[in-house]
ChimeraX commands (.cxc) that place a marker at each C-alpha (Angstrom):
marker #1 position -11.61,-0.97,15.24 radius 0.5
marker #1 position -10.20,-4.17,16.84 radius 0.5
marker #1 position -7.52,-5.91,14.95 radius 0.5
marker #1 position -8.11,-8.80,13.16 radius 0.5
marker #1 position -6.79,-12.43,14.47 radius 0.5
marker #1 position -4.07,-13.37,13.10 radius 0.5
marker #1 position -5.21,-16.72,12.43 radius 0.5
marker #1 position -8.74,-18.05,12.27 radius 0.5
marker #1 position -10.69,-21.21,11.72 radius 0.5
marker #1 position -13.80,-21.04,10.34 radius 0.5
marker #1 position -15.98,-24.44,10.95 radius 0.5
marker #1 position -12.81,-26.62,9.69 radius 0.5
marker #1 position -13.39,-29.92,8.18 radius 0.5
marker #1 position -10.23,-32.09,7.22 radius 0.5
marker #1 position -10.86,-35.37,5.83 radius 0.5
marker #1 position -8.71,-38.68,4.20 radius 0.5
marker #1 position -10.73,-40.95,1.71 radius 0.5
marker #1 position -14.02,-39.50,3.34 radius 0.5
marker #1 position -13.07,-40.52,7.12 radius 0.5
marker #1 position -13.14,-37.19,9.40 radius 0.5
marker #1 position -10.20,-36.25,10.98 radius 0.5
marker #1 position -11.21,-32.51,11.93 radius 0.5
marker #1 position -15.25,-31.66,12.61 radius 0.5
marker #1 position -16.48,-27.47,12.68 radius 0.5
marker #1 position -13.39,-26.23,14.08 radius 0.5
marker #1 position -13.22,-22.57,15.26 radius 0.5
marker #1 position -10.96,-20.54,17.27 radius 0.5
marker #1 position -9.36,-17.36,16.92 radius 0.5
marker #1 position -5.82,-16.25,17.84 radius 0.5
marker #1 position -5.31,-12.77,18.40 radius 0.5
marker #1 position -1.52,-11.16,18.11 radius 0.5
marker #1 position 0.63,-11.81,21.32 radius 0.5
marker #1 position -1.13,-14.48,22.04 radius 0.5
marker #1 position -0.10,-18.42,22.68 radius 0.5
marker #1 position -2.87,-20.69,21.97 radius 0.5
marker #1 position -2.31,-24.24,23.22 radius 0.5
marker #1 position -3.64,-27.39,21.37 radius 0.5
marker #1 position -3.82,-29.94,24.34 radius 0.5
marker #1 position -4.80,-33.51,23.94 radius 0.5
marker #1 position -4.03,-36.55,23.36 radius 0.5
marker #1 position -2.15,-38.84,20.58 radius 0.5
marker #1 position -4.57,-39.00,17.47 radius 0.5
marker #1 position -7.00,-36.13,18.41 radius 0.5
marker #1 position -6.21,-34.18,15.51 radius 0.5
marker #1 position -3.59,-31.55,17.13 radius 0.5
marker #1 position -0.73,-31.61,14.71 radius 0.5
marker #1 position -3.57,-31.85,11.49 radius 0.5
marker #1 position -4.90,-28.30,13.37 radius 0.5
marker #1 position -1.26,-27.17,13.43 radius 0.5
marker #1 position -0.38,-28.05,9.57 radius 0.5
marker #1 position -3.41,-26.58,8.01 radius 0.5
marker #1 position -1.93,-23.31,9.45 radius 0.5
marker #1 position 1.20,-23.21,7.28 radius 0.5
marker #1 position -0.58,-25.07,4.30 radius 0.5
marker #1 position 1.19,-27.85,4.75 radius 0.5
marker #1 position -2.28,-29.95,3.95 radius 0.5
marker #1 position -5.72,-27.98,2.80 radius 0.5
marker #1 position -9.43,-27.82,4.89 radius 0.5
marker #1 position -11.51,-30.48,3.04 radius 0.5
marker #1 position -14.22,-27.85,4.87 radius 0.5
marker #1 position -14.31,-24.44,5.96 radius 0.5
marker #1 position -11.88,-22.03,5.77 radius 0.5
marker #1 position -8.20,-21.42,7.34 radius 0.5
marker #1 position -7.33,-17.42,7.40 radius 0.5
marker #1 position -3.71,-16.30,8.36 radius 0.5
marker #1 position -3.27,-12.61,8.47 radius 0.5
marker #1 position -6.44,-11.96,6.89 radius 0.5
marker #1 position -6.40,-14.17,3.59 radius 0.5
marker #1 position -7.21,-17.80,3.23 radius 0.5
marker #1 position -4.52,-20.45,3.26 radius 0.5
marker #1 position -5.59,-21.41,-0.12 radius 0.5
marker #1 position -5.56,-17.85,-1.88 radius 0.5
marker #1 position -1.63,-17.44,-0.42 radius 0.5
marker #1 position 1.32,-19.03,-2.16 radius 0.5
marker #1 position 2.12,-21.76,-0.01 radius 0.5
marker #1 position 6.01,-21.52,-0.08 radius 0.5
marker #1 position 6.04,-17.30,0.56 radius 0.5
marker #1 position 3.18,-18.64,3.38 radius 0.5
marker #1 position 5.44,-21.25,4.99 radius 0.5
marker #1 position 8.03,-18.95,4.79 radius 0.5
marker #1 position 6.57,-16.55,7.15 radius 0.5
marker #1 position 5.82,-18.58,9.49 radius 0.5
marker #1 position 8.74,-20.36,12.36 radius 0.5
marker #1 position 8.06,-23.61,12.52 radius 0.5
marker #1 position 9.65,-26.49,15.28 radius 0.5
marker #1 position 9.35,-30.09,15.21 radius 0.5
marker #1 position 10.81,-32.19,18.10 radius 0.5
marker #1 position 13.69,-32.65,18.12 radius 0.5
marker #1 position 14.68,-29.40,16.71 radius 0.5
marker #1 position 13.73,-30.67,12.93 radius 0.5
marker #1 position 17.51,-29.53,11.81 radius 0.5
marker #1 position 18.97,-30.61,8.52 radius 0.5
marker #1 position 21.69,-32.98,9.63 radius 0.5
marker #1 position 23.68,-31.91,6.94 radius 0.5
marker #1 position 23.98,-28.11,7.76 radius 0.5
marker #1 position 25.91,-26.76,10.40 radius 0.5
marker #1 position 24.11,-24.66,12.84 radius 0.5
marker #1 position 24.66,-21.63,11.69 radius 0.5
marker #1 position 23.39,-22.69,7.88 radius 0.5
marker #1 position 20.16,-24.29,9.86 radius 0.5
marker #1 position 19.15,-21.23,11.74 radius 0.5
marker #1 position 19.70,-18.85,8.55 radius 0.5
marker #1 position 18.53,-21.33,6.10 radius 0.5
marker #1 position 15.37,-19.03,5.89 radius 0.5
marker #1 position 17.15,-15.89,5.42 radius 0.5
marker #1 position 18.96,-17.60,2.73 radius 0.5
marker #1 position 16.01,-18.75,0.44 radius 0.5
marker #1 position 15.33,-15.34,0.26 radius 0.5
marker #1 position 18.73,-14.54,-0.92 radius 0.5
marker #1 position 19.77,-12.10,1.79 radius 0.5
marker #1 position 23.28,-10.54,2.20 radius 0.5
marker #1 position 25.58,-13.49,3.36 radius 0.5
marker #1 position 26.61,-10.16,5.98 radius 0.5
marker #1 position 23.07,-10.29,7.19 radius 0.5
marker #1 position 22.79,-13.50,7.41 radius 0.5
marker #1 position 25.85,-13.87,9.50 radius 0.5
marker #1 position 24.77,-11.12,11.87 radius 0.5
marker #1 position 21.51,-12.57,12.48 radius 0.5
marker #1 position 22.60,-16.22,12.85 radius 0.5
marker #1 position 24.68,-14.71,16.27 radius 0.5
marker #1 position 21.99,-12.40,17.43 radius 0.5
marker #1 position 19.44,-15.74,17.10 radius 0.5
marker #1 position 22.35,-17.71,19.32 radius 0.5
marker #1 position 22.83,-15.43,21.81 radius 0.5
marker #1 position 18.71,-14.91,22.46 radius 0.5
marker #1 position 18.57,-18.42,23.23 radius 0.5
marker #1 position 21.29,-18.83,25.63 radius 0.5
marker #1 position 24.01,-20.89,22.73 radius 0.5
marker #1 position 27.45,-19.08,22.24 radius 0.5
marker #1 position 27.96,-18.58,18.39 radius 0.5
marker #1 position 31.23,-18.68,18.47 radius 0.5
marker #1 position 31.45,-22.75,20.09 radius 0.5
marker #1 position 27.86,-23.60,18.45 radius 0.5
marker #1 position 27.84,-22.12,14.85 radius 0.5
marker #1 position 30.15,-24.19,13.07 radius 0.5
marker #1 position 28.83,-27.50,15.05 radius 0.5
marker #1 position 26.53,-30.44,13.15 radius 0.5
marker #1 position 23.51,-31.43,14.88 radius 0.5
marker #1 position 24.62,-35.06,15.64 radius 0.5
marker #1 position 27.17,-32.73,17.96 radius 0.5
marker #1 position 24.92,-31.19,20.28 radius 0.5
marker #1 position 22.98,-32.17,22.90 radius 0.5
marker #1 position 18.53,-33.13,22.36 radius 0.5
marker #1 position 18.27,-29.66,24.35 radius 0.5
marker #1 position 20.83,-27.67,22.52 radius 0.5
marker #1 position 18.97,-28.82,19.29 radius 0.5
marker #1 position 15.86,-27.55,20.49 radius 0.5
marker #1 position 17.13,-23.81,21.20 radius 0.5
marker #1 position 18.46,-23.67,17.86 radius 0.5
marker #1 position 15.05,-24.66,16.22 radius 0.5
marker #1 position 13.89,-21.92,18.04 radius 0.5
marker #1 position 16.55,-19.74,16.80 radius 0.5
marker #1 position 16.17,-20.65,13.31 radius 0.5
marker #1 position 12.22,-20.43,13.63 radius 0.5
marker #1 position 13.03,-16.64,14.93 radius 0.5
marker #1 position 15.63,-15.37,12.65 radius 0.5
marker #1 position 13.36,-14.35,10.13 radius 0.5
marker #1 position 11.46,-12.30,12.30 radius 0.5
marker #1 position 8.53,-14.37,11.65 radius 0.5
marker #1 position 4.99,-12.93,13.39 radius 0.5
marker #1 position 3.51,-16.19,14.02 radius 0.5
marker #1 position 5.63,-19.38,15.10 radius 0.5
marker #1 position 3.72,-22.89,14.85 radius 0.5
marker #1 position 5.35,-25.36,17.51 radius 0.5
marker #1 position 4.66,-29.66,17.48 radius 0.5
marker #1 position 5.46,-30.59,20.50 radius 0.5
marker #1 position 9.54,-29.43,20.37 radius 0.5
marker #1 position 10.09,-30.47,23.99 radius 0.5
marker #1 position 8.66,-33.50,24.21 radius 0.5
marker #1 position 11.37,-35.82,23.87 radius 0.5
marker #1 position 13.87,-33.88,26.61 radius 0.5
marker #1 position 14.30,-34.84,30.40 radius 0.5
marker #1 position 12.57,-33.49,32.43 radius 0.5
marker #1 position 14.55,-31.12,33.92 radius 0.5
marker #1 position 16.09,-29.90,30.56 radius 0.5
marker #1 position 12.34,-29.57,29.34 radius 0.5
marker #1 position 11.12,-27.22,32.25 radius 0.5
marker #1 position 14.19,-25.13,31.87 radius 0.5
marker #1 position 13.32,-24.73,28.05 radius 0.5
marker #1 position 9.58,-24.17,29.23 radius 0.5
marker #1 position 10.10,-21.33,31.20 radius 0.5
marker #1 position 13.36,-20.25,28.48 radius 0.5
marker #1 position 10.77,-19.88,25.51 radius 0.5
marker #1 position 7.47,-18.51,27.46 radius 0.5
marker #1 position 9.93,-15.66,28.77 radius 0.5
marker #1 position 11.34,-15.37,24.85 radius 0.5
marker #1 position 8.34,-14.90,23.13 radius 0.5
marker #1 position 6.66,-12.20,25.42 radius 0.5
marker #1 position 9.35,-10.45,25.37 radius 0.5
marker #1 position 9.23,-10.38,21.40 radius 0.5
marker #1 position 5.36,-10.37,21.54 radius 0.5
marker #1 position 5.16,-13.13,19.13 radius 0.5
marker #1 position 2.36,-14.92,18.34 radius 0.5
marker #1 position 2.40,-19.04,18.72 radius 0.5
marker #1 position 0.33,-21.74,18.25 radius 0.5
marker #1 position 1.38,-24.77,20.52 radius 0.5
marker #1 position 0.62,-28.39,20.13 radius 0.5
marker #1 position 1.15,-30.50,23.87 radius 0.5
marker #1 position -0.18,-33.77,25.48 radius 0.5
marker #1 position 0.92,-32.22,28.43 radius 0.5
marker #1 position -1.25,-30.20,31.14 radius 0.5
marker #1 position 1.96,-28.83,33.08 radius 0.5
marker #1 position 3.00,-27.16,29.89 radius 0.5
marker #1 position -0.14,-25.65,28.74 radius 0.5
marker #1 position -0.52,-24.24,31.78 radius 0.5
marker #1 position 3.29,-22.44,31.88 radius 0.5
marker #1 position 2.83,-21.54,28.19 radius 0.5
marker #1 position -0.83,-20.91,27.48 radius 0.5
marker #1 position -2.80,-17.13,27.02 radius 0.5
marker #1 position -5.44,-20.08,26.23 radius 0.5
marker #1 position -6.05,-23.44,26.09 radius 0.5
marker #1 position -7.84,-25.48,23.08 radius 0.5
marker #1 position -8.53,-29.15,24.55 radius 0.5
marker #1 position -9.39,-31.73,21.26 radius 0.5
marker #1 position -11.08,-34.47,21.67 radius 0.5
marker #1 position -11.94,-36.88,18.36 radius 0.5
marker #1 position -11.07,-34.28,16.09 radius 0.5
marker #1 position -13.21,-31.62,17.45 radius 0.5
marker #1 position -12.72,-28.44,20.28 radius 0.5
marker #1 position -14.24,-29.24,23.54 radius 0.5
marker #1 position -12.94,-26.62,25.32 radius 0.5
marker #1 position -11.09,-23.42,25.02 radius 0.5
marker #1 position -10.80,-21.22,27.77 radius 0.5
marker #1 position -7.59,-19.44,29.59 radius 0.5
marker #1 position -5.81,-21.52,32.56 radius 0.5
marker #1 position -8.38,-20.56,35.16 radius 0.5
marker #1 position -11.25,-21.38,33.37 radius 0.5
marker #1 position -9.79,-24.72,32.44 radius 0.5
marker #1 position -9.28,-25.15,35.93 radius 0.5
marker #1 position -13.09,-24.50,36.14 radius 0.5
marker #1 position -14.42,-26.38,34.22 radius 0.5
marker #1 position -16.74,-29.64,35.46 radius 0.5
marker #1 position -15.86,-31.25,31.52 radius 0.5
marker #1 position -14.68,-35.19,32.58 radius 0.5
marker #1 position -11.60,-34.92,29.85 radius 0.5
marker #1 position -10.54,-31.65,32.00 radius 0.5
marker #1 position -10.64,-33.58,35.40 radius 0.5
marker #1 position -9.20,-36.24,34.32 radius 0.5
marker #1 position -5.99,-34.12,32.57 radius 0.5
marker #1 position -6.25,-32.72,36.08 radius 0.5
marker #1 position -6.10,-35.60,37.85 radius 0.5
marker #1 position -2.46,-35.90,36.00 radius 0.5
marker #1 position -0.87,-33.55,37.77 radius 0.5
marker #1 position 1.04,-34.52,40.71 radius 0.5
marker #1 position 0.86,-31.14,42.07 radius 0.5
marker #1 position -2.43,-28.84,42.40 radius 0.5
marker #1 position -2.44,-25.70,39.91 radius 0.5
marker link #1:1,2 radius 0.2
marker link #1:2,3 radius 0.2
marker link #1:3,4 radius 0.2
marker link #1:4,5 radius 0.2
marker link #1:5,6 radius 0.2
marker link #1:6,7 radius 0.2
marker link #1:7,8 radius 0.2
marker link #1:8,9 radius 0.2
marker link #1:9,10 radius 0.2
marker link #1:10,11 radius 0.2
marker link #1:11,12 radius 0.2
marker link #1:12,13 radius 0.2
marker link #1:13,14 radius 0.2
marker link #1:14,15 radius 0.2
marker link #1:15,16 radius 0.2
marker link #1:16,17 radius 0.2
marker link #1:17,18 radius 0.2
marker link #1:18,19 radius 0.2
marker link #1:19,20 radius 0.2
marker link #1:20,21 radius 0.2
marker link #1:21,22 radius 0.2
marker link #1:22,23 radius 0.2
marker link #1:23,24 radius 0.2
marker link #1:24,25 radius 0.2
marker link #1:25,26 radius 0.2
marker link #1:26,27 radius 0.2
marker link #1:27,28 radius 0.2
marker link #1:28,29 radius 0.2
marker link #1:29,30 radius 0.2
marker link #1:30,31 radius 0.2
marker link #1:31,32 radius 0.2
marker link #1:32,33 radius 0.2
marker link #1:33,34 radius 0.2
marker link #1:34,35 radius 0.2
marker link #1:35,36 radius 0.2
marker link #1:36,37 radius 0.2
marker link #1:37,38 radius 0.2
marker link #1:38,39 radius 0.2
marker link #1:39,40 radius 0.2
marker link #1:40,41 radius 0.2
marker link #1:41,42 radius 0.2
marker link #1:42,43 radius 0.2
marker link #1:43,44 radius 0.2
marker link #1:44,45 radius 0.2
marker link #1:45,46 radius 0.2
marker link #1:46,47 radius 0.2
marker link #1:47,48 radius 0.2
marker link #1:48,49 radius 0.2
marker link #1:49,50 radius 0.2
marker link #1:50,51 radius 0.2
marker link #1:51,52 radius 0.2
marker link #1:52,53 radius 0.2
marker link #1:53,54 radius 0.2
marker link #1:54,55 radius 0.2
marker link #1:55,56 radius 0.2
marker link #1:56,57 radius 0.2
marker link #1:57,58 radius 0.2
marker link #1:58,59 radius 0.2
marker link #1:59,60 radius 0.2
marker link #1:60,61 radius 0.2
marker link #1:61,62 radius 0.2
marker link #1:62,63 radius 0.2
marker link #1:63,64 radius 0.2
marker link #1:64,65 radius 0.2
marker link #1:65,66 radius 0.2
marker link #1:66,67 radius 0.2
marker link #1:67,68 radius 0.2
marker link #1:68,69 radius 0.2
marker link #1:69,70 radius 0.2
marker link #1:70,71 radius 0.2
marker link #1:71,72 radius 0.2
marker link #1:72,73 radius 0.2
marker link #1:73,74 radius 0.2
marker link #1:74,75 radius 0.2
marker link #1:75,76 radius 0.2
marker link #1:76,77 radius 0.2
marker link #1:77,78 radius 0.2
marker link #1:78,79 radius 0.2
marker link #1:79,80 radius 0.2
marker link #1:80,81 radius 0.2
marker link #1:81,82 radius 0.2
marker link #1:82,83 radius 0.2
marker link #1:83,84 radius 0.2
marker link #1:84,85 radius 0.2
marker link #1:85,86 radius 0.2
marker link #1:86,87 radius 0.2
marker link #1:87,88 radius 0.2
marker link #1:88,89 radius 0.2
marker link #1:89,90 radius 0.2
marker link #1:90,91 radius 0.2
marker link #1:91,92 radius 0.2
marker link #1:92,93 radius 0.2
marker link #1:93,94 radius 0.2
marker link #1:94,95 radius 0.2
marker link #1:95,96 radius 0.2
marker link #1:96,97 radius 0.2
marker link #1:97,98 radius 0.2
marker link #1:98,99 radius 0.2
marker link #1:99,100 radius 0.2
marker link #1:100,101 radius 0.2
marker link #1:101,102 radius 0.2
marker link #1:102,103 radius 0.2
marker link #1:103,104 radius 0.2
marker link #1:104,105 radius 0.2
marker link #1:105,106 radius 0.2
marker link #1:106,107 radius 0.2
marker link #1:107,108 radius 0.2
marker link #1:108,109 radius 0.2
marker link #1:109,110 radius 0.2
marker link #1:110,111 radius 0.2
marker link #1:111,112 radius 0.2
marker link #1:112,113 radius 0.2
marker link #1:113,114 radius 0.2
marker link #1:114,115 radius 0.2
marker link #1:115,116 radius 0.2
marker link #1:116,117 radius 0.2
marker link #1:117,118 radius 0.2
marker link #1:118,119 radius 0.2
marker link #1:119,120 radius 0.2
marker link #1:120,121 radius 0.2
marker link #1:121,122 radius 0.2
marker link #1:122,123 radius 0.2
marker link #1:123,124 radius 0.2
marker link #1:124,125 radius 0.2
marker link #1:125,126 radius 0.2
marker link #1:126,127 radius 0.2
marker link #1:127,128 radius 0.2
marker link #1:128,129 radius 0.2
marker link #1:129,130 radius 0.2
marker link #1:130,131 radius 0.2
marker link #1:131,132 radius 0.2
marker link #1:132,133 radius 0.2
marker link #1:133,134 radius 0.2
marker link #1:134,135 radius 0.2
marker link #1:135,136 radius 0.2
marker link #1:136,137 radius 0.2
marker link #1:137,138 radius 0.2
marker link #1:138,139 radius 0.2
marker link #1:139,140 radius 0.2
marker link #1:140,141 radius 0.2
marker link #1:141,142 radius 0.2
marker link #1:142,143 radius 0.2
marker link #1:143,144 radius 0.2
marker link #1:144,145 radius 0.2
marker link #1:145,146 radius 0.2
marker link #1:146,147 radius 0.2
marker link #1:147,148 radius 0.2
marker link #1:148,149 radius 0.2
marker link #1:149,150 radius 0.2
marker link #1:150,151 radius 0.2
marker link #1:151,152 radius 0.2
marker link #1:152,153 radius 0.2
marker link #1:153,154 radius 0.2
marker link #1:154,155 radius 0.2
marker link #1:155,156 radius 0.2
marker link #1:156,157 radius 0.2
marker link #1:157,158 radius 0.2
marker link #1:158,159 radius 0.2
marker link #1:159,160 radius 0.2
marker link #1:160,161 radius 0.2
marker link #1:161,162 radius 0.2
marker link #1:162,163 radius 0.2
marker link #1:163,164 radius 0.2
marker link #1:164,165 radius 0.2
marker link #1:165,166 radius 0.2
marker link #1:166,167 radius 0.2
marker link #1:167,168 radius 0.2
marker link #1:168,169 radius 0.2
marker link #1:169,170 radius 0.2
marker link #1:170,171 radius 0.2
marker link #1:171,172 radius 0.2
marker link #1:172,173 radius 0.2
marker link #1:173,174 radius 0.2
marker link #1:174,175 radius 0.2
marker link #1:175,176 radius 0.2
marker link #1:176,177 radius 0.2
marker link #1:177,178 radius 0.2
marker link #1:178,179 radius 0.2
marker link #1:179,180 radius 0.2
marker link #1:180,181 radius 0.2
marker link #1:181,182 radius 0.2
marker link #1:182,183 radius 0.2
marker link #1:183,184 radius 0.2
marker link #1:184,185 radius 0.2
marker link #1:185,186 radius 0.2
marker link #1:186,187 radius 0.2
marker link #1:187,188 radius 0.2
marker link #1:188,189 radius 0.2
marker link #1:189,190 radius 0.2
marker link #1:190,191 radius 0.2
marker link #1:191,192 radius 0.2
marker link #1:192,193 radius 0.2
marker link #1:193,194 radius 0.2
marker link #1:194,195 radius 0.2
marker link #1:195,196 radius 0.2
marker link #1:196,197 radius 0.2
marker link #1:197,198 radius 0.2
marker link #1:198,199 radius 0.2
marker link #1:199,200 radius 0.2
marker link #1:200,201 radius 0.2
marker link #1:201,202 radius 0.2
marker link #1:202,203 radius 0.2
marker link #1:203,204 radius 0.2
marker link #1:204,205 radius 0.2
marker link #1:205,206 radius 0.2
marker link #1:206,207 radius 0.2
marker link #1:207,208 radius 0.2
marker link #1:208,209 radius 0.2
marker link #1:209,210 radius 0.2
marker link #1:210,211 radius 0.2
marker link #1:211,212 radius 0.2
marker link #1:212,213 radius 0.2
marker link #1:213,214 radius 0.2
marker link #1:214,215 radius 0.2
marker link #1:215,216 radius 0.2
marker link #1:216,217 radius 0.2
marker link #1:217,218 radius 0.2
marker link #1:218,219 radius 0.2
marker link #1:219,220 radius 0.2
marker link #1:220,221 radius 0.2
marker link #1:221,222 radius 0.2
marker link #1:222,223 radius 0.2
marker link #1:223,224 radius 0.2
marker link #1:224,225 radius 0.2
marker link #1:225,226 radius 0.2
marker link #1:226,227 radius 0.2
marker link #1:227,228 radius 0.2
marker link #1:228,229 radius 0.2
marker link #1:229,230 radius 0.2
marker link #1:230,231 radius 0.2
marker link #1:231,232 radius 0.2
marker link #1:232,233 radius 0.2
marker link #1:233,234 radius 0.2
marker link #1:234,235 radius 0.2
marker link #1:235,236 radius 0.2
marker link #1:236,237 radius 0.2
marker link #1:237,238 radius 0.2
marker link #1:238,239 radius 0.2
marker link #1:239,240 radius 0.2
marker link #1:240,241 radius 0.2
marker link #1:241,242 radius 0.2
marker link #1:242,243 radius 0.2
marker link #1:243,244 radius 0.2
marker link #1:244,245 radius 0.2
marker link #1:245,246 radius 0.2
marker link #1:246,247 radius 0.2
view
């Protein structure tokens, strides 16, 4: 019997004082797999992305993670299993490192031993030295050094699904590709499963198993890299068009 997706949209509605945001969205994501939400500001990406965790409800349709519907789960034990990073890294200014990348560990009351172990196993996997990061603020580090430890605190629960909004879209450029190529090497490794939101073609195509393309609140396309490549779809040539060099 195949196993079930890990997350699925059945025809998805979302919708604020009546105006549609999200229209009969569907998609699948099977475990090990990184589905990319491409597109562009105000195409309903980062709505897709939150109705995942329960961070807002489907005014339509239904959202299933692991097999139950968002709204039969409790939403905290939900969010909880899921790693989740903002841009920016989304770290609590007020914590040190080490309390923002076991801060989930810690609402579950773990052994302070534990959580100490983990915190340096979560450093090390993304290239930040425990010892010289841990007891830093996050006004101290760098935008990129944020970024890894969002990712570390998103994995130190051992989460099976991570839910990403753009997290490296406000680094250089050459701190961003390093990152790119950092975290699609880190999560197949782990065989996690992600869900992505980008504006930007170059990193859909590094990070992508597939590639959902929104458009006005809806899925035009979802196909893998080579089938985006494929496609005839105007939106798709002209995302195309955008990069400098062919893929």
């Amino acid at each position: 019997m195949p196993e079930s997706p890990i997350v699925e949209f059945r025809n998805v509605g979302y919708s604020i004082a009546g105006v549609p945001i999200l229209d009969g969205i569907d998609f699948q994501v099977s475990r090990g797999e990184i589905l990319i939400l491409l597109g562009e500001s105000g195409c309903g990406k980062t709505t897709t992305l939150k109705l995942i965790n329960r961070l807002i409800e489907p005014t339509s349709g239904d959202v299933i993670v692991e097999g139950k519907q968002t709204t039969q789960w409790d939403a905290i034990a939900l969010r909880r299993s899921i790693g989740y990073v903002l841009q920016d890294g989304g770290l609590f200014p007020h914590m040190t490192v080490g309390q923002n990348v076991g801060l989930t560990l810690s609402l579950r009351d773990a052994d302070a031993a534990v959580i100490s172990k983990r915190v340096s196993e979560m450093l090390d996997l993304v290239g930040l030295d425990p010892a010289k990061f841990e007891g830093r603020y996050p006004h101290e580090l760098s935008g990129g050094q944020r970024q890894r430890v969002g990712v570390a605190r998103a994995l130190a629960s051992d989460p099976v699904l991570l839910l990403l909004d753009e997290p490296f879209g406000a680094l250089d450029a050459i701190t961003r590709t390093n990152l790119q190529k950092e975290f699609a090497k880190l999560v197949r490794e782990l065989g996690k499963t992600a869900v992505f939101v980008t504006h930007d073609l170059h990193e859909a195509m590094l990070l992508g198993t597939r590639i959902a393309l929104m458009e006005k609140g809806k899925i035009v396309l979802l196909e893998d890299a080579e089938g985006f490549k494929r496609s005839d779809m105007p939106l798709v040539r002209a995302y195309l068009d955008t990069v400098l060099m062919p893929i």
